[in-house]
N, CA and C atoms as an extended XYZ file, in Angstrom:
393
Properties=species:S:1:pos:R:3:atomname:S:1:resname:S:1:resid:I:1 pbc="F F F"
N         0.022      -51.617       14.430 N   UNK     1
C         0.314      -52.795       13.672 CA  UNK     1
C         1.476      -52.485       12.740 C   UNK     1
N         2.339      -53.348       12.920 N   UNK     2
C         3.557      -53.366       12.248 CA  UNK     2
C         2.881      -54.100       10.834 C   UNK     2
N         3.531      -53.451        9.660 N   UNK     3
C         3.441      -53.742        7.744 CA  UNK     3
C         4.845      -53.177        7.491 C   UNK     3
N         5.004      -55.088        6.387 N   UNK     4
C         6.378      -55.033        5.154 CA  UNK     4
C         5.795      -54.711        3.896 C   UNK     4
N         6.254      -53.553        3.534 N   UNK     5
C         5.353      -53.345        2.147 CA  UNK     5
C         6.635      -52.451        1.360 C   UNK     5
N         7.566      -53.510        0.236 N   UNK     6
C         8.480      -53.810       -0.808 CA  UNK     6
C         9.518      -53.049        0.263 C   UNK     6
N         9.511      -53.546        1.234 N   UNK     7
C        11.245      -53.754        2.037 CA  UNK     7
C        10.759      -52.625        3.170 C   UNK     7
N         9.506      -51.865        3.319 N   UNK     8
C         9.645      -51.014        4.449 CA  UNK     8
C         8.785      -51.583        5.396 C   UNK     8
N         9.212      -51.028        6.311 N   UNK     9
C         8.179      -51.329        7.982 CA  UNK     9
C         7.436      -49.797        8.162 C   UNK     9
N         5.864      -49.825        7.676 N   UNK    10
C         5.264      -49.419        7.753 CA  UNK    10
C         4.160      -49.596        9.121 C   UNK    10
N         3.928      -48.839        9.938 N   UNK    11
C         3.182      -48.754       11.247 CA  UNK    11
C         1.848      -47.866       11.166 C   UNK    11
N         0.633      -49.146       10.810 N   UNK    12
C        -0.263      -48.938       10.773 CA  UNK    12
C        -1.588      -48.474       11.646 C   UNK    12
N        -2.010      -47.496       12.426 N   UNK    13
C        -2.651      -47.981       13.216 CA  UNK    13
C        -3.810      -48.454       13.571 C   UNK    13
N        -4.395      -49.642       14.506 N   UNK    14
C        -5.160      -50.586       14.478 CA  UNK    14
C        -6.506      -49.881       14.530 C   UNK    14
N        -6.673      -48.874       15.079 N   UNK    15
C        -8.081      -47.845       14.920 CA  UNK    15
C        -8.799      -47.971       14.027 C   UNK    15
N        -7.903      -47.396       12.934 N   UNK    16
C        -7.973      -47.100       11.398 CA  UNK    16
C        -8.346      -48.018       10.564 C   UNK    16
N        -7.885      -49.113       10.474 N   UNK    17
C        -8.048      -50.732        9.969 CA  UNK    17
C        -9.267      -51.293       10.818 C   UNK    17
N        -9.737      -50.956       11.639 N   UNK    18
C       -10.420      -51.673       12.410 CA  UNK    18
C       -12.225      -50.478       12.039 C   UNK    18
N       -11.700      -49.273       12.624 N   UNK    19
C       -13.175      -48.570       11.682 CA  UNK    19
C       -13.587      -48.775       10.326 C   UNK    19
N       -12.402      -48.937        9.345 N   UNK    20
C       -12.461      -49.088        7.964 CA  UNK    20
C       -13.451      -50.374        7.723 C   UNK    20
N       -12.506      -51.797        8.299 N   UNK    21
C       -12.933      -52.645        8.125 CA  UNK    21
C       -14.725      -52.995        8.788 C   UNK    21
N       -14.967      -52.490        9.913 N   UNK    22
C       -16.212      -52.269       10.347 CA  UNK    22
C       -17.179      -50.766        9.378 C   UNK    22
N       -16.719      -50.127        9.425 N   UNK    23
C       -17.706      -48.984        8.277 CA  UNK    23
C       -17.930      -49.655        6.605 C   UNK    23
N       -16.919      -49.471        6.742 N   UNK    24
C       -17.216      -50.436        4.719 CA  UNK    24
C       -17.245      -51.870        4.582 C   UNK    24
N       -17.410      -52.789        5.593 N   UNK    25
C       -17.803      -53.847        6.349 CA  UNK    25
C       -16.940      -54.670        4.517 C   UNK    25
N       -15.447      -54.402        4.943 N   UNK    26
C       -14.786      -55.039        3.825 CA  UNK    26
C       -13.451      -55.844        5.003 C   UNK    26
N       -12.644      -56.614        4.298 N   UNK    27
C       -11.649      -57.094        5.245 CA  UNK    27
C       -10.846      -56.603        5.658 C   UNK    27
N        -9.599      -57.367        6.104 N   UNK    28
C        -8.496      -56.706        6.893 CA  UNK    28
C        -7.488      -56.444        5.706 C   UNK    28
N        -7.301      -56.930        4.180 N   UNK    29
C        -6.512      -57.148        3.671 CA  UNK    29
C        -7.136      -55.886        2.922 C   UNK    29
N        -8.214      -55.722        2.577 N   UNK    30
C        -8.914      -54.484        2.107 CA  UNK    30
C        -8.622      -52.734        2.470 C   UNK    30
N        -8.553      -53.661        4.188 N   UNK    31
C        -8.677      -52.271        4.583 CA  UNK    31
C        -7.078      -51.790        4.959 C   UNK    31
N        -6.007      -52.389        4.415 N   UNK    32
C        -4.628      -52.309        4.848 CA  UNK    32
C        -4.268      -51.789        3.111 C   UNK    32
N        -5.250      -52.443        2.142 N   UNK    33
C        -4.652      -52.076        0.704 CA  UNK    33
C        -5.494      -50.153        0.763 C   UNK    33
N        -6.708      -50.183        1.198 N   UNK    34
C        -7.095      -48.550        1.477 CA  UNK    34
C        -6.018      -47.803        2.588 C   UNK    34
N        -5.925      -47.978        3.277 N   UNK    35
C        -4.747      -46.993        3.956 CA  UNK    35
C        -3.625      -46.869        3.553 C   UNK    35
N        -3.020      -47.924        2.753 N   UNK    36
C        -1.483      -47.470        1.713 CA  UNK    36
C        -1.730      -46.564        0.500 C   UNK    36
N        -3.072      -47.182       -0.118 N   UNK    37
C        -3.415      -45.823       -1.028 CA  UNK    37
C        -3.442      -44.537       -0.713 C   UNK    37
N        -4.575      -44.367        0.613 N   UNK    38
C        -4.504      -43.110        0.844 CA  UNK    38
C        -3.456      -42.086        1.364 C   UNK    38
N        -2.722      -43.135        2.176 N   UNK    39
C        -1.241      -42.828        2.593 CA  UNK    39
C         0.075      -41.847        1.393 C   UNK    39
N        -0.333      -42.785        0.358 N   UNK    40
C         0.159      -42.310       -1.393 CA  UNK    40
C         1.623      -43.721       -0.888 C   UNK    40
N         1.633      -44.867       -0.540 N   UNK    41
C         2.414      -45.806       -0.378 CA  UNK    41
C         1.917      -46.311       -1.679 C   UNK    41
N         0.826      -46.401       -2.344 N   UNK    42
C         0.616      -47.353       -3.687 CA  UNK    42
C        -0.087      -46.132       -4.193 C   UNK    42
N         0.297      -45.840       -5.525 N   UNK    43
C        -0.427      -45.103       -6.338 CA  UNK    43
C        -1.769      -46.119       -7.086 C   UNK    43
N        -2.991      -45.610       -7.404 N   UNK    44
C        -4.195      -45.999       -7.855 CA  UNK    44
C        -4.120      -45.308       -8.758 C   UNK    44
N        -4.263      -46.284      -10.058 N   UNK    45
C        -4.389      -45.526      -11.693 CA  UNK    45
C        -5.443      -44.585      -11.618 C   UNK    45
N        -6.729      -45.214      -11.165 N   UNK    46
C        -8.116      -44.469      -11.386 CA  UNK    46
C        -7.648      -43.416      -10.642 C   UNK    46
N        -7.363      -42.960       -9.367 N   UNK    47
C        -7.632      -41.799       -8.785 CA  UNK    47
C        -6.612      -41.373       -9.680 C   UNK    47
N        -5.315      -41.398      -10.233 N   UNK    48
C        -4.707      -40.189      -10.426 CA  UNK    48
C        -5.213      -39.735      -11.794 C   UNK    48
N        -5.606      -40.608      -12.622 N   UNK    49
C        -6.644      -40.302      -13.707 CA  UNK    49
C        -7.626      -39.171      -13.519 C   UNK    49
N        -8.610      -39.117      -12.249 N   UNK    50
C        -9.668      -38.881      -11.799 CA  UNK    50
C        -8.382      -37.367      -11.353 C   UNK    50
N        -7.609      -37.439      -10.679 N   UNK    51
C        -6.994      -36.168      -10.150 CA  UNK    51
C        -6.653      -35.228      -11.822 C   UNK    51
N        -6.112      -36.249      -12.575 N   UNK    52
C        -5.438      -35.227      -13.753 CA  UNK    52
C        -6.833      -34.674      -14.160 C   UNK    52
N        -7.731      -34.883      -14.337 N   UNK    53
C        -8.954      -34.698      -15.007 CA  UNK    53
C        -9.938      -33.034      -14.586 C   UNK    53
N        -9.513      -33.500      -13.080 N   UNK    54
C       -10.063      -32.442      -12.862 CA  UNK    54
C        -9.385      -31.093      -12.686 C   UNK    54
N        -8.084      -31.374      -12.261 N   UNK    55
C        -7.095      -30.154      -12.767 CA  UNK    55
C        -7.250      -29.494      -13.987 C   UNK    55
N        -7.208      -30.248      -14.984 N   UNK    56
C        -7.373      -29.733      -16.308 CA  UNK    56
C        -8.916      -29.034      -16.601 C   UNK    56
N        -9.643      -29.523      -15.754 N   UNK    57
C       -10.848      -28.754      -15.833 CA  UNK    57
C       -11.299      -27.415      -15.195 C   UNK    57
N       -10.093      -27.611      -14.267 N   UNK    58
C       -10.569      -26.284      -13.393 CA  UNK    58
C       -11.350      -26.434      -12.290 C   UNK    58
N       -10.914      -26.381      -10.624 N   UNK    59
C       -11.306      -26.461       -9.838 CA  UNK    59
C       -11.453      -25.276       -8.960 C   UNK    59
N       -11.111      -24.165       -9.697 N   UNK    60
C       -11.530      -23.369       -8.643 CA  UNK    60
C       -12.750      -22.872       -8.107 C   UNK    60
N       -12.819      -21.764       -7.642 N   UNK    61
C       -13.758      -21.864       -6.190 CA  UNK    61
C       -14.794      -21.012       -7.390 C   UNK    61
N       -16.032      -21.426       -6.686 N   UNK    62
C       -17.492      -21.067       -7.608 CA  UNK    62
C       -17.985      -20.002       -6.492 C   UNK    62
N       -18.453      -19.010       -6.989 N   UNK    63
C       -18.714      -18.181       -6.284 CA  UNK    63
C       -20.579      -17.557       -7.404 C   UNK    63
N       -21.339      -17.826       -6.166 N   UNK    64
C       -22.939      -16.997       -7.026 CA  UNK    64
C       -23.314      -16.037       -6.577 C   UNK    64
N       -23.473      -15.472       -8.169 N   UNK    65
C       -23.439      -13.938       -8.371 CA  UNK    65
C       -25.041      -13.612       -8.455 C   UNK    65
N       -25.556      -12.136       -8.074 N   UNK    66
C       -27.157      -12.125       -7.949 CA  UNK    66
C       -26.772      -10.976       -9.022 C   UNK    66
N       -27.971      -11.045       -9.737 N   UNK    67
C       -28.725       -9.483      -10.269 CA  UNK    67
C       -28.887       -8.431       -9.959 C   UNK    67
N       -29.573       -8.769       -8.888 N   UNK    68
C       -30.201       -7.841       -8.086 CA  UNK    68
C       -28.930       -7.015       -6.791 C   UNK    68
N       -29.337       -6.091       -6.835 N   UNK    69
C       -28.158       -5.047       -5.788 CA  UNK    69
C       -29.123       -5.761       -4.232 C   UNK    69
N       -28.176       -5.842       -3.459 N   UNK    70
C       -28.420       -6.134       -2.088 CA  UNK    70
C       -28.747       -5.017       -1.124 C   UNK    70
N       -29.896       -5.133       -0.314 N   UNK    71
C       -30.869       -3.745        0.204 CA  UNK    71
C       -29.272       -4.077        1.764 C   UNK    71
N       -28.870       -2.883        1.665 N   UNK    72
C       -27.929       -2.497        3.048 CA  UNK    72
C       -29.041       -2.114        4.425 C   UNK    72
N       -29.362       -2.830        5.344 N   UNK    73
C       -30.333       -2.741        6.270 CA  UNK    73
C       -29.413       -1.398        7.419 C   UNK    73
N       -30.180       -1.067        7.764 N   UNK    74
C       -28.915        0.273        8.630 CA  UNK    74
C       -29.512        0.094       10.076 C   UNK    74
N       -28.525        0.164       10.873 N   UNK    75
C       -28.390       -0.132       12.105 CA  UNK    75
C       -28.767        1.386       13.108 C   UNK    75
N       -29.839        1.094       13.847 N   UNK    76
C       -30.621        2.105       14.342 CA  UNK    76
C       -30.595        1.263       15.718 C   UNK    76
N       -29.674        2.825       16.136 N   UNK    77
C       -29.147        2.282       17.866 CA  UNK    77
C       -30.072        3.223       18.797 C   UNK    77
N       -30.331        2.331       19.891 N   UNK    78
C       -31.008        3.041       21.002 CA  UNK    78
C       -30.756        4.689       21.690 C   UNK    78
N       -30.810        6.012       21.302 N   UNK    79
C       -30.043        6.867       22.804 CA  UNK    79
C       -29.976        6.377       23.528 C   UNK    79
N       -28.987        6.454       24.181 N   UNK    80
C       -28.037        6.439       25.430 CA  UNK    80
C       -28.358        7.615       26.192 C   UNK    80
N       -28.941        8.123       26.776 N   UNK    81
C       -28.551        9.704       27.177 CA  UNK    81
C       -27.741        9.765       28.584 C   UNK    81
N       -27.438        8.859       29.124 N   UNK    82
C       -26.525        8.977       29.836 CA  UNK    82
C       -24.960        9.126       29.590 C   UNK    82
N       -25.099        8.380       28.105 N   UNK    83
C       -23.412        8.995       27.626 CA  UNK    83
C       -23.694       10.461       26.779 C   UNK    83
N       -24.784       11.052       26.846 N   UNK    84
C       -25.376       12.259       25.592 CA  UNK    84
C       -25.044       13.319       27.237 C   UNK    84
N       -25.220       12.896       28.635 N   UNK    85
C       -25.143       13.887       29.528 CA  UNK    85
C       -24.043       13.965       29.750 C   UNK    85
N       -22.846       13.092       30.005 N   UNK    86
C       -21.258       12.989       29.889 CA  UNK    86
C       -20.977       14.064       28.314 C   UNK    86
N       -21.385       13.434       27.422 N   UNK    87
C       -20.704       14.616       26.593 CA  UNK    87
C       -20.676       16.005       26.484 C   UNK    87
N       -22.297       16.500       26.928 N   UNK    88
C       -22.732       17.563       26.995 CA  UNK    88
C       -21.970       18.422       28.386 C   UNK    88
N       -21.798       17.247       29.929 N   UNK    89
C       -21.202       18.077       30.810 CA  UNK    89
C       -19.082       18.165       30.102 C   UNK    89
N       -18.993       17.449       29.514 N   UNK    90
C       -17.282       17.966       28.758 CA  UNK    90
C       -17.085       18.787       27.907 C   UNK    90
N       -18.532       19.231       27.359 N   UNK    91
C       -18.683       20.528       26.039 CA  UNK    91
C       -18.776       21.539       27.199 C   UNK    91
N       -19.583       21.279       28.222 N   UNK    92
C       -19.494       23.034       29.418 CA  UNK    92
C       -18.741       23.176       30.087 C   UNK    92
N       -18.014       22.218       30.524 N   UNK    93
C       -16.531       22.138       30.966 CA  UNK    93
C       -15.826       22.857       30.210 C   UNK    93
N       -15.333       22.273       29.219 N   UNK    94
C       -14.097       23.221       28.428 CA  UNK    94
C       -14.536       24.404       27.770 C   UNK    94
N       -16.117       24.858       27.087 N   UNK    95
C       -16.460       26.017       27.264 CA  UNK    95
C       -16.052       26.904       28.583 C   UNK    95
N       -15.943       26.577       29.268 N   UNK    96
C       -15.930       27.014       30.780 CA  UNK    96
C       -14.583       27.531       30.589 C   UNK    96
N       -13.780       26.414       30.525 N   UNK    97
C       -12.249       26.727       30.583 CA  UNK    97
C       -11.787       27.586       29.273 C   UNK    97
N       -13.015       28.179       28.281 N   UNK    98
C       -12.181       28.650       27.640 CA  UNK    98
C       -11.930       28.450       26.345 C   UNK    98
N       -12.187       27.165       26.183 N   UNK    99
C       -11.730       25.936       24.874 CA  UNK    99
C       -12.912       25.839       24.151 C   UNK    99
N       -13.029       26.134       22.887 N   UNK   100
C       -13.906       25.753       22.084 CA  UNK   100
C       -13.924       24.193       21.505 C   UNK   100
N       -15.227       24.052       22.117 N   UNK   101
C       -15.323       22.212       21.459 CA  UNK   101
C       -16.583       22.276       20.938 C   UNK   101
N       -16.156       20.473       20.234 N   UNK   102
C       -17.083       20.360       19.020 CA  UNK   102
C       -17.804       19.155       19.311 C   UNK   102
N       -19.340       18.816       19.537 N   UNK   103
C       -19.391       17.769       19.555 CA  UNK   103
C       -20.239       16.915       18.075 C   UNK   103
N       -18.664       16.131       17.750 N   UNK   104
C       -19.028       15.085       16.749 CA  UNK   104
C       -20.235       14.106       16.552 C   UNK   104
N       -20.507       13.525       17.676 N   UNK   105
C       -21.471       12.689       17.710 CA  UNK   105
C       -21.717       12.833       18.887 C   UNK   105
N       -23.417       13.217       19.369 N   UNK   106
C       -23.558       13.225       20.265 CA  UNK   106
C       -23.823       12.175       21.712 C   UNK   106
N       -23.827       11.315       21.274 N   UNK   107
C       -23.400       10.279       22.684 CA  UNK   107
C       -21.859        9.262       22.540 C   UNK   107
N       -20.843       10.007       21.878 N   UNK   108
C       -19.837        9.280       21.820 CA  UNK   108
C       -18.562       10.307       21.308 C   UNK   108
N       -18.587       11.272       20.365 N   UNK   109
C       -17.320       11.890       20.398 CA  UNK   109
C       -17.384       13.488       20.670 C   UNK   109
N       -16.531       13.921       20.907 N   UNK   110
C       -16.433       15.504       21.118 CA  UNK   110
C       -14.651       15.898       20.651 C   UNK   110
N       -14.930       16.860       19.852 N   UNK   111
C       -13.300       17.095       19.505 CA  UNK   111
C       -13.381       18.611       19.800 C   UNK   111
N       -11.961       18.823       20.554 N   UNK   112
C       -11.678       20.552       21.174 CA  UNK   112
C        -9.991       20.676       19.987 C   UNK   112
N        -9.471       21.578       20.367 N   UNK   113
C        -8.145       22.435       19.930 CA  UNK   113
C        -7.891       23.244       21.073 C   UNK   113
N        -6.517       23.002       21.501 N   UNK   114
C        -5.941       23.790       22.382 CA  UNK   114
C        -4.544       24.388       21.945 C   UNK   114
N        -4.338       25.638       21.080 N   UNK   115
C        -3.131       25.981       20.658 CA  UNK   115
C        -2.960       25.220       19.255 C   UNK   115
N        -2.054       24.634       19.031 N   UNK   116
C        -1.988       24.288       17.787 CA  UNK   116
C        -2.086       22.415       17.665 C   UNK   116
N        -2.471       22.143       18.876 N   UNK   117
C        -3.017       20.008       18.979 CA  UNK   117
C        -4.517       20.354       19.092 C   UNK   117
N        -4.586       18.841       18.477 N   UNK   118
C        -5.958       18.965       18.060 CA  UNK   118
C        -6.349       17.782       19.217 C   UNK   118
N        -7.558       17.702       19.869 N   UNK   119
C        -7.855       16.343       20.133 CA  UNK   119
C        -9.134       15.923       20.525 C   UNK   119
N        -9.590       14.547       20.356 N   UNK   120
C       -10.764       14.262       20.141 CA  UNK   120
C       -11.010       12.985       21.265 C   UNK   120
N       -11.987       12.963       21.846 N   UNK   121
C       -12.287       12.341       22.834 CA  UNK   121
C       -13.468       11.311       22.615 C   UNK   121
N       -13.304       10.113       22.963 N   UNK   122
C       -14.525        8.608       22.268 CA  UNK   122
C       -14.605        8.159       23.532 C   UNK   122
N       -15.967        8.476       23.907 N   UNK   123
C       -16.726        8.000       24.962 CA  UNK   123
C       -16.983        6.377       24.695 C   UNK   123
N       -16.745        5.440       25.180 N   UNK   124
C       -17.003        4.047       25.229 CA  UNK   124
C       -17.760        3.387       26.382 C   UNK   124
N       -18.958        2.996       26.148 N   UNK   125
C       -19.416        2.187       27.414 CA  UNK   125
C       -19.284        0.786       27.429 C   UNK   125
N       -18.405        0.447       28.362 N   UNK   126
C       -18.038       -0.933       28.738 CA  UNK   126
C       -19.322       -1.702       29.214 C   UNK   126
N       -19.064       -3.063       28.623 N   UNK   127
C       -20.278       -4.004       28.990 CA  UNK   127
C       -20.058       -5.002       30.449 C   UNK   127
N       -21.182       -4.938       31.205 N   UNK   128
C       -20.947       -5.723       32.287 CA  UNK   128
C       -20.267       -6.877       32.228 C   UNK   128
N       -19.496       -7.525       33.152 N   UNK   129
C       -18.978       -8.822       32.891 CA  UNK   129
C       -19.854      -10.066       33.216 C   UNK   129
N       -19.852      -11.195       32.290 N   UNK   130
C       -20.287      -11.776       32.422 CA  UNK   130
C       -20.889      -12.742       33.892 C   UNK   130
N       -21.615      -13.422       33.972 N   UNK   131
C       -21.175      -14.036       35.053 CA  UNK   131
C       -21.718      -15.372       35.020 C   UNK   131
């Protein structure tokens, strides 16, 4: 919908005017003076009143604070020992070869030294794909 409002052609659309006017079950002239407001085409004393007001009061974000310290619940994972037998056969491996290794965690890291590099190895088990 084409609107002259103080010399412009404003393009309203009929959706908007038409939910307005059906939700707040107000008219067409109603619901064309609410979409220029909200638009900021007509300033409304009250809202900018209502805007200065609360600026000056302070709107920032509220955040609630407890007393009490929050209990950290700890995450207690299943063995794996199928990644605990992978690590253990790469600790007799490079024993084997020679190489002193370390294992960090036993179903996921093992770190060796060869000469003067260091390096550390993270076992990852990939998850089936979906289907």
């Amino acid at each position: 919908m084409k609107y002259e409002f103080n010399g412009r052609n404003i393009t309203i659309p009929d959706e908007i005017i038409a939910k307005s006017m059906k939700l707040l079950e107000i008219s067409r002239e109603e619901a064309i003076q609410m979409y220029l407001e909200d638009e900021g085409y007509i300033t409304n004393e009250t809202v900018e009143e209502l805007t200065k007001k609360a600026k000056a009061a302070g709107t920032e974000k509220i955040t609630a604070k407890s007393t009490k310290p929050r209990k950290k619940s700890e995450r207690k994972r299943k063995p794996d020992e199928e990644k605990e037998n992978i690590i253990k056969t790469l600790e007799n491996a490079l024993k084997q070869a020679g190489i002193d290794a370390n294992i960090t965690n036993k179903a996921k890291i093992i770190e060796f030294s060869i000469g003067n590099n260091h390096y550390k190895l993270d076992l990852i088990k990939k998850r089936p794909p979906k289907q």
